[in-house]
Structures are given as structure tokens and as C-alpha cells.
C-alpha positions as CSV (number, residue, x, y, z in Angstrom):
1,X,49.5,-40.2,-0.6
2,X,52.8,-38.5,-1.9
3,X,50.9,-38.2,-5.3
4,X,47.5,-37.0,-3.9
5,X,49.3,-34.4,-2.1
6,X,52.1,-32.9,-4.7
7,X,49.2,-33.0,-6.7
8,X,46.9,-31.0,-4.7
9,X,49.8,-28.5,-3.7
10,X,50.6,-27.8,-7.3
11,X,47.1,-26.9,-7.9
12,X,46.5,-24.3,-5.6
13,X,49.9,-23.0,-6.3
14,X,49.0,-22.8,-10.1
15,X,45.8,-20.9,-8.9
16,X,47.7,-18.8,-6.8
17,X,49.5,-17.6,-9.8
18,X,46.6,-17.4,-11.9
19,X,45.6,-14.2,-10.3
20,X,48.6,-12.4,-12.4
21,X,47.5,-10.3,-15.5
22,X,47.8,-12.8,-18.7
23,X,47.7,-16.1,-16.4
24,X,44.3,-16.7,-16.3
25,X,44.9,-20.3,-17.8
26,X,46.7,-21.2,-15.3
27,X,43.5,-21.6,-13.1
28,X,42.3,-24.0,-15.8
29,X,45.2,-26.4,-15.5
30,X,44.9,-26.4,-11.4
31,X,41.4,-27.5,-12.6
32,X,42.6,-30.4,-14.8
33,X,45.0,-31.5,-12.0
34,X,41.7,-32.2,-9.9
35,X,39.6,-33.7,-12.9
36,X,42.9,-36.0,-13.7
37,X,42.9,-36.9,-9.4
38,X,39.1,-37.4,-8.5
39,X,38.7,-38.8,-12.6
40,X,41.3,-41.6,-12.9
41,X,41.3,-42.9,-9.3
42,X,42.0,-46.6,-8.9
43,X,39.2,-47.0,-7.0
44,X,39.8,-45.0,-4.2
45,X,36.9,-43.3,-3.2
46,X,34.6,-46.0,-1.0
47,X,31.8,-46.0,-3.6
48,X,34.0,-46.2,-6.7
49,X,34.2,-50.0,-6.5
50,X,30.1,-50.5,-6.2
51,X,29.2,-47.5,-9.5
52,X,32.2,-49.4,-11.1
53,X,29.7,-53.3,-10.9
54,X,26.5,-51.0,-11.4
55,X,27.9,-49.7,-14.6
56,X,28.7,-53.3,-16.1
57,X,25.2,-54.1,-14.5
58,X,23.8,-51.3,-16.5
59,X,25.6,-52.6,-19.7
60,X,24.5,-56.0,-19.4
61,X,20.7,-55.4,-18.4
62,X,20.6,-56.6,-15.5
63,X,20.1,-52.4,-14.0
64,X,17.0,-50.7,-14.8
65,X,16.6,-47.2,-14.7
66,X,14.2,-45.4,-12.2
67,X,13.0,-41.7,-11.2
68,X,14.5,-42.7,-7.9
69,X,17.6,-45.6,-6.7
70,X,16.5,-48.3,-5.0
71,X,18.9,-50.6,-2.9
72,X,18.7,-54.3,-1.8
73,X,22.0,-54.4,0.9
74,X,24.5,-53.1,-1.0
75,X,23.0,-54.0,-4.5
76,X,21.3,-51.2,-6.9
77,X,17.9,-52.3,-7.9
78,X,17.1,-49.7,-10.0
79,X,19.1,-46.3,-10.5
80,X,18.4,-42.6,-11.6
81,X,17.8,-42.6,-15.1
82,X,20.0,-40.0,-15.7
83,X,23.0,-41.9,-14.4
84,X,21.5,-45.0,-16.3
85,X,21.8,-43.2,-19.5
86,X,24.8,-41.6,-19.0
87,X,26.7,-44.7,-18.1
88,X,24.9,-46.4,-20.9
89,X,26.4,-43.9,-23.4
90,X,29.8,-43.7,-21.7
91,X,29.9,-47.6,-22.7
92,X,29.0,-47.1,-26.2
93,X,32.1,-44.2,-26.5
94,X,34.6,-47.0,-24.7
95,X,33.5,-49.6,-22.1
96,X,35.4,-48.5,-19.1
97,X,33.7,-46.9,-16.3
98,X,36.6,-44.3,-15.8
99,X,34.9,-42.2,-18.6
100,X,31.8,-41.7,-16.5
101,X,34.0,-40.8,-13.8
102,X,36.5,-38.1,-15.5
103,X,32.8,-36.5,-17.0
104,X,31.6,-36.3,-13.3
105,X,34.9,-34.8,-12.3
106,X,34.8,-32.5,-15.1
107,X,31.0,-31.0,-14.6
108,X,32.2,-29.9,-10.8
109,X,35.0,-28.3,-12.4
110,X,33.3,-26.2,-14.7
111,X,31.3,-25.4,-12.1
112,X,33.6,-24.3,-9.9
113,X,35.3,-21.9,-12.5
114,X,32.1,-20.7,-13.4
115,X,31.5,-19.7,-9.6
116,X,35.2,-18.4,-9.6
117,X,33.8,-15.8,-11.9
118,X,32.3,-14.2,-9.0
119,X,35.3,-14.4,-6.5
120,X,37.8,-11.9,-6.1
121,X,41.2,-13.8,-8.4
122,X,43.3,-12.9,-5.7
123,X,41.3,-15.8,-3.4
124,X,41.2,-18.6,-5.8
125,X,43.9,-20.7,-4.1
126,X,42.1,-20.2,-1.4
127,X,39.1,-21.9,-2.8
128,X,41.4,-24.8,-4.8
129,X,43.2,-25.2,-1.1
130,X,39.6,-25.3,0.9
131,X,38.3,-28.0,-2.0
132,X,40.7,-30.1,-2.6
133,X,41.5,-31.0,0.7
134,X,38.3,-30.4,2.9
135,X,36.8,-33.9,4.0
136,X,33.2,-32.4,3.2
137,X,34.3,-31.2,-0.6
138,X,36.8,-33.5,-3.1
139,X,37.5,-36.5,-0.8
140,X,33.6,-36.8,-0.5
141,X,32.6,-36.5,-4.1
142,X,35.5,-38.8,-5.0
143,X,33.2,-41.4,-3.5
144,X,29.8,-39.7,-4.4
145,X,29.9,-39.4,-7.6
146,X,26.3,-39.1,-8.4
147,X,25.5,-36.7,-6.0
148,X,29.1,-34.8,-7.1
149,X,27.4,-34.2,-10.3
150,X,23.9,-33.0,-8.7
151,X,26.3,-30.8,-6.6
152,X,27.5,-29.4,-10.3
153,X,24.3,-29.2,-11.7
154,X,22.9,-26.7,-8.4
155,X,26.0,-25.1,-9.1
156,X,25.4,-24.4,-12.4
157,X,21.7,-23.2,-11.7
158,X,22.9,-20.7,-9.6
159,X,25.4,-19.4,-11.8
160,X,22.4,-19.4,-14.9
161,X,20.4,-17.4,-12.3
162,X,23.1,-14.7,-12.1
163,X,23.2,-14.4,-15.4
164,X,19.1,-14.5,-15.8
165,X,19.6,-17.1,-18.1
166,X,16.5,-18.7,-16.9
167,X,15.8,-21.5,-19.9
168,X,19.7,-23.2,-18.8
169,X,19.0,-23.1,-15.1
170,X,15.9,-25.1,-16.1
171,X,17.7,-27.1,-17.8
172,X,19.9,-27.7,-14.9
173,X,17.3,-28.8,-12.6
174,X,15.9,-31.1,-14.6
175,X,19.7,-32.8,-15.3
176,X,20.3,-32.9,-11.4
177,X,16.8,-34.0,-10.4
178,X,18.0,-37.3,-12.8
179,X,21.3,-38.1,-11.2
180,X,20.4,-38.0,-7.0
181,X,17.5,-38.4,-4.6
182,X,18.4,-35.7,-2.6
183,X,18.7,-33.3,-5.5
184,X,14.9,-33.0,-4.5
185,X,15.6,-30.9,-1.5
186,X,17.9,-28.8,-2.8
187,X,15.0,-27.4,-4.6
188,X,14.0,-25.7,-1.6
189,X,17.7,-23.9,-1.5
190,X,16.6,-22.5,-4.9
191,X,14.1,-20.0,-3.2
192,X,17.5,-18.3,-1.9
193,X,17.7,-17.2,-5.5
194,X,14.7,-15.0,-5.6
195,X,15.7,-12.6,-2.9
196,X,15.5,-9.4,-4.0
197,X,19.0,-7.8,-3.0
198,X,17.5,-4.0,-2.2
199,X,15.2,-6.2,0.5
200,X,18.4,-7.8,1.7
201,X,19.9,-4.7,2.2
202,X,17.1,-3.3,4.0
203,X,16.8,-5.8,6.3
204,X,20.3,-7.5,7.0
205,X,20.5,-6.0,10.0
206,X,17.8,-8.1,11.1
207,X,18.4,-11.1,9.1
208,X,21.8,-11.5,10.3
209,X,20.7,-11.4,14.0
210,X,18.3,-14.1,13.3
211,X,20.7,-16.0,11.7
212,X,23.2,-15.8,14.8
213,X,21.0,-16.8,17.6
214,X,19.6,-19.5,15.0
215,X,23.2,-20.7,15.0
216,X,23.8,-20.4,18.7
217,X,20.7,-21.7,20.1
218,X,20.8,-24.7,17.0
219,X,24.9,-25.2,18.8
220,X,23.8,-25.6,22.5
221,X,20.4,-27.7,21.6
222,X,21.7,-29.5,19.2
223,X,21.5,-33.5,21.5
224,X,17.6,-32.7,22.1
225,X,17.0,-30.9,18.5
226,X,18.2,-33.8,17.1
227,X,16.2,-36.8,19.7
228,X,13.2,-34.5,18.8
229,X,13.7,-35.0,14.8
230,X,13.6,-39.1,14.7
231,X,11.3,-39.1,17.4
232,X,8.2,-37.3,15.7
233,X,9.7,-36.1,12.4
234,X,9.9,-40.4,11.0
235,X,6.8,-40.7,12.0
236,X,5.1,-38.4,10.2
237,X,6.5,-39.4,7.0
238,X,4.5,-40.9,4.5
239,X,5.1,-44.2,2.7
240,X,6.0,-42.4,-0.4
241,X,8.8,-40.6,1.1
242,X,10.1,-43.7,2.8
243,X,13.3,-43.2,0.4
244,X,14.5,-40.6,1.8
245,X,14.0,-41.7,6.0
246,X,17.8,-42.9,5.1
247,X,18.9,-39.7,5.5
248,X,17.2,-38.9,8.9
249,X,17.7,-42.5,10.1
250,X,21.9,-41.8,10.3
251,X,22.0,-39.2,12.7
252,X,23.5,-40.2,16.2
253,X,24.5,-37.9,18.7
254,X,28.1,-37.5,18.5
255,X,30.4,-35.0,20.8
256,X,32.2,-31.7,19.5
257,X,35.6,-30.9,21.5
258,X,35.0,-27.5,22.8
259,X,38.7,-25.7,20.4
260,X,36.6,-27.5,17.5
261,X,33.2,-25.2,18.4
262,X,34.7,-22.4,19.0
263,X,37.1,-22.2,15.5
264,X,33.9,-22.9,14.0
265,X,31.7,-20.5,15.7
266,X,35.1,-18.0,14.9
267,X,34.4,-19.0,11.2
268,X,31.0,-18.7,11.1
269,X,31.2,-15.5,12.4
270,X,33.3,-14.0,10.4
271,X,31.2,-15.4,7.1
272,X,27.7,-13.9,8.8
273,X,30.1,-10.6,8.7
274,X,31.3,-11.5,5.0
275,X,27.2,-11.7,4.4
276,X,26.3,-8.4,5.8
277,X,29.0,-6.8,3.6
278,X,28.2,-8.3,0.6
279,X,27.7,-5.6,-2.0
280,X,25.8,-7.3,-4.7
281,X,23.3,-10.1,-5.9
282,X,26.3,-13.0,-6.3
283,X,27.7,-12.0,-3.0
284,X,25.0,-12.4,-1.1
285,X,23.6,-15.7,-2.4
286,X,27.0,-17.3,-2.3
287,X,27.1,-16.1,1.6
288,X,23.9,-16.5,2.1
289,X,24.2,-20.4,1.1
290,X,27.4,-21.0,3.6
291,X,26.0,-19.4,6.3
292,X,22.9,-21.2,6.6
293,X,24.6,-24.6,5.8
294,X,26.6,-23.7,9.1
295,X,23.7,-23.5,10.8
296,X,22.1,-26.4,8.7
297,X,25.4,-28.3,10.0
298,X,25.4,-27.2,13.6
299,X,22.1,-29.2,13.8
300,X,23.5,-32.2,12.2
301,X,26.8,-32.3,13.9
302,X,30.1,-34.3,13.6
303,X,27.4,-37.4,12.0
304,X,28.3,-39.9,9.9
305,X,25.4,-41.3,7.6
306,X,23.6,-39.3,4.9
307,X,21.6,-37.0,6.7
308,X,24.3,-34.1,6.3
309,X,23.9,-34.9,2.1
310,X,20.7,-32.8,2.4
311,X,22.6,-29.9,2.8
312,X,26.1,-30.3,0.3
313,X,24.3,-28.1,-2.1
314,X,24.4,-25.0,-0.2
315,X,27.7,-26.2,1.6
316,X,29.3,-26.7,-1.6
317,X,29.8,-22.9,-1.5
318,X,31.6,-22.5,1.5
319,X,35.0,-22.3,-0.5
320,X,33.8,-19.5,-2.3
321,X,32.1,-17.5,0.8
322,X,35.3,-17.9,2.4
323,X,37.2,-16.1,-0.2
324,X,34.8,-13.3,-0.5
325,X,34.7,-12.9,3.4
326,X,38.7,-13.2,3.3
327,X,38.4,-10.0,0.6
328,X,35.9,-8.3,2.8
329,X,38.1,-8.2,6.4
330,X,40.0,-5.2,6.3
331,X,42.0,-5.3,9.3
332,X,44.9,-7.6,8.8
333,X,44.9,-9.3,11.8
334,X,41.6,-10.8,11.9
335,X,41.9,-11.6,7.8
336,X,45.3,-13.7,9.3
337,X,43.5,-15.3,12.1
338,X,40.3,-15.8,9.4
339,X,42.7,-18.1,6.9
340,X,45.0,-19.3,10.1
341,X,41.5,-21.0,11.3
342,X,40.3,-22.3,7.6
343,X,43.9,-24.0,7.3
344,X,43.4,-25.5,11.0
345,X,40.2,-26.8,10.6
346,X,40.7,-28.4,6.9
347,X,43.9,-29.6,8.1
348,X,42.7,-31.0,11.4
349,X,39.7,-32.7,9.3
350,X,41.9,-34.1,7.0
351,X,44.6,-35.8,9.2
352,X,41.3,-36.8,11.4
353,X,40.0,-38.5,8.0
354,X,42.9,-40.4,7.2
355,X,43.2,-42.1,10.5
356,X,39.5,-43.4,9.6
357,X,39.2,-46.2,8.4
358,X,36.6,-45.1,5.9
359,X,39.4,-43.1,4.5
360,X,42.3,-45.3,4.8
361,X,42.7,-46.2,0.7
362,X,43.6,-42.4,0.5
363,X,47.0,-43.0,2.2
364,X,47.7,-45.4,-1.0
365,X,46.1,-43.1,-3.8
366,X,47.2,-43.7,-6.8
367,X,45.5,-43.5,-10.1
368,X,44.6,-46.4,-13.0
369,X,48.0,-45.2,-14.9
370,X,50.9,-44.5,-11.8
């Protein structure tokens, strides 16, 4: 644990710097730190150990590749075929699974510099801080790694999108829609890229509201929202989609202490004002995609299981709305009180991890070299 968190301290405080004329590779190396943490894990993250037997399963035939994963108990069947080909030529470079790993770890990274290019510099350790620790962000995708990358790849399409490079967004979604079931869903996130900004600023006034009382009423109903989804929404599923009922078949009612709802309703707020403030196209799509993943979240709760996977695409870019939001609250108070209660909830989340035992190899982290 002494390594995990020296390491994770010394990137934020090499982003921190970064935002000095002339240091601008110094964000690049707080980058490396995380590729060299989440890359070179000894098996720390809880799924590490089962892609590590899939990817000699995959090298020895025995793992065929699919458009979708299948599962028998804790045993791949078949896997995406863009993992399956990826681990396949990560075994021809050098037969060590650690490789596909370090790649994975890499991907996110580039994606999350290229999404850096849109935050204000000053902010980035603020984003490095909110990543490397958060329970929902790094500590996660050490253990996904397949959705990680799909994470990366939506990343990467948005980023394309901002820069109208239409062909490589493409490209992206096809690359994603290889690696993870759920990268299927995210599709419908991608209409969030067509919004016209001049219509969002016509009507944020209204869109903003909507999205508040969708937030409150989602908080108060959440029990009965929830009952009503398994009740009639599993039903209605057709056979085809029966692989993805996993992710609706996790959620269980769980309780929220009331500090925890209000830092979070605090939060929320604050990044619906970051939203209504945001003063171009990037701005606004990055907000737009935290916001509704709080209300996305608010519904799904404190759950454990994979229903809350649906939505890591769009809450992958809550770091970065919470930098721009940071940037946007003038007075100096409420900017305080803003990062006080980002450092108390990731904090709070990540000492509540740690006593999981889901979590527990953390305290022991160490990587395949010291």
C-alpha cells in the first residue's frame, strides 16, 4: 500500500507542476507512473488472476473468439474477438500476459491526456488525484481491464468528435464494440455528441431544470424505481438480449447515509452549475456526460454487481467535469468547499474500499518487479 500511495502522490504532484510554462512533460510522466501501477500489477486487481488463465487459454486453443463473452461459472467460453486477437498478438511479441495489461493501461492514458487537452492545465492534478484514487475510476479498471480499454476507446471517440475527425471516431467504435458487451450501450451516450451547442445555449435554462428534478425525484424514488426495473423491465427482454440481464440482475437496494447524499447532491450541483457555464462544444459534452451519469447513478445507488458498468462511459468524465466546474466557481469559498467535498468523498470511498474485502489485495500492492 506504501508503494500504491507514494506512487499515486507523486503523480498528481508531477501534474500539479505540469501546469508551469515549459513543463508540460511532466504531465506525461505522472501518466507513466499510472500505466507502470495499473500495467505491472501482481495480480492485484480481482480479475487480473482469471484474464491472466484466459490469455494462456487463448494461446493454447482451448478460447474461441466471439462478437459477445460468454461465461460458464467463472470460466470464459468464448471472449470478444478483439481481446482474443489482441492477447493472441501480445503472445507472439512475448508470452506474458503483463503486455496486454501495460497496452490497456496505456490506451486510458492517452486518453485521458487527450481529454486533458480540453481542461484548464491549472486543474490537472485535480483530475490525476480524482482518477487515481476514486473507487469508480483506476482501482476499477485495474480489475476490468476489458472494459478499461472500451472506456479508452469512447474516450477517444469523443475526443475524434471534437476535432470532426469523423473516419477515427469510427474507427473507435468499432475497436470498443470488439473488447466489451456493454460498449453496446454506450452507443446511446454518443447522441450526446450531436447536440448542437447554439441549441444548448438556447435552452440550458430549461435543460438544467429538467435535469435537477430528474436528479431529485430519481434520489427520493430511487427503492421503488429500482423494484419497478427487475420487476417488468427482465421480463420484457428478449432471448437475444439475455447477455446483458447480468447487468440488471445485480441491483439490490442498498442504504445511502444521509452526509453521503447530501456531499453528493452538493457536488452534483455545483457540476449542473459547471454545465450551464460551459462556454463551448468540449465543455458542455464533458459536463453534460457527468451530470447525467449522476443522475444515471442516483438510480443505481451504492450497488454492487454490473449494472452501474452501463454507465462508466459517461462517468469516466467526471474527473474532467470537475476541473472545469472547479475553473468555473468564482467565488472562493464555494471553489474551497467544491474540492474540500471531491477530497471527502474520494477519500471516504477509498478508505471504505479498502476495508472490503473485494479490495483487500490493495493493502499489499505491489508490482511483478518490487
Amino acid at each position: 500500500m506504501i508503494l500504491f500511495l507514494s506512487a499515486g502522490l507523486l503523480a498528481v504532484l508531477l501534474a500539479y507542476f505540469s501546469q508551469f510554462k515549459g513543463q508540460r512533460g511532466l504531465l506525461v510522466l505522472s501518466l507513466i507512473i499510472i500505466v507502470i501501477i495499473m500495467g505491472l500489477q501482481d495480480a492485484i486487481g480481482n480479475d487480473f488472476s482469471g484474464y491472466e488463465d484466459a490469455f494462456k487459454e487463448i494461446n493454447t486453443g482451448r478460447l474461441t473468439p466471439g462478437f459477445f463473452s460468454s461465461e460458464k461459472g467463472d470460466q470464459y467460453l468464448t471472449i470478444e474477438f478483439g481481446w482474443f486477437y489482441l492477447n493472441r498478438f501480445c503472445a507472439f511479441i512475448i508470452n506474458d500476459f503483463h503486455l496486454v495489461s501495460v497496452l490497456v493501461a496505456l490506451l486510458l492514458c492517452i486518453a485521458i491526456y487527450k481529454v486533458l487537452i480540453y481542461v484548464p492545465s491549472n486543474y490537472h492534478w485535480l483530475a490525476i488525484l480524482l482518477f487515481y484514487f476514486s473507487i469508480s475510476h483506476m482501482i476499477l479498471m485495474m480489475s476490468a481491464l476489458r472494459q478499461a480499454f472500451a472506456v479508452a476507446c469512447f474516450a477517444m471517440i469523443v475526443v475524434y468528435s471534437f476535432k470532426k475527425k469523423i473516419v477515427m471516431a469510427l474507427l473507435f467504435v468499432i475497436l470498443g464494440s470488439s473488447f466489451h458487451n456493454s460498449f453496446i450501450v454506450s452507443i446511446l451516450f454518443m447522441l450526446i455528441l450531436f447536440i448542437p451547442y447554439n441549441w444548448f445555449q438556447r435552452y440550458k435554462k430549461i435543460i438544467c431544470l429538467v435535469l435537477l428534478i430528474s436528479f431529485a425525484f430519481i434520489s427520493m424514488y430511487q427503492g421503488k424505481l429500482q423494484e419497478n426495473l427487475i420487476e417488468q423491465a427482465l421480463p420484457a427482454m428478449s432471448e437475444d438480449a439475455d447477455r446483458y440481464s447480468y447487468y440488471v440482475e445485480n441491483i439490490a437496494e442498498t442504504s445511502v447515509s444521509t452526509l453521503a447524499s447530501i456531499f453528493t447532491f452538493f457536488v452534483f450541483s455545483l457540476t449542473l452549475f459547471g454545465l450551464y457555464r460551459s462556454c463551448n462544444k468540449s465543455e458542455m459534452v464533458i459536463l453534460l456526460y457527468a451530470v447525467l451519469s449522476y443522475v444515471a447513478l442516483a438510480f443505481v445507488g451504492n450497488n454492487s454487481g454490473s449494472f452501474p458498468r452501463m454507465f462508466y462511459y459517461m462517468t469516466f468524465f467526471n474527473i474532467f467535469a470537475s476541473c472545469i466546474t472547479a475553473n468555473h466557481l468564482r467565488n472562493p469559498i464555494i471553489k474551497a468547499g467544491f474540492i474540500v467535498a471531491l477530497f471527502l468523498t474520494t477519500g471516504y470511498s477509498f478508505i471504505t474500499a479498502l476495508t472490503n474485502i473485494q479490495y483487500i489485495r490493495y493493502l499489499d500492492y505491489h508490482t511483478i518487479f518490487f
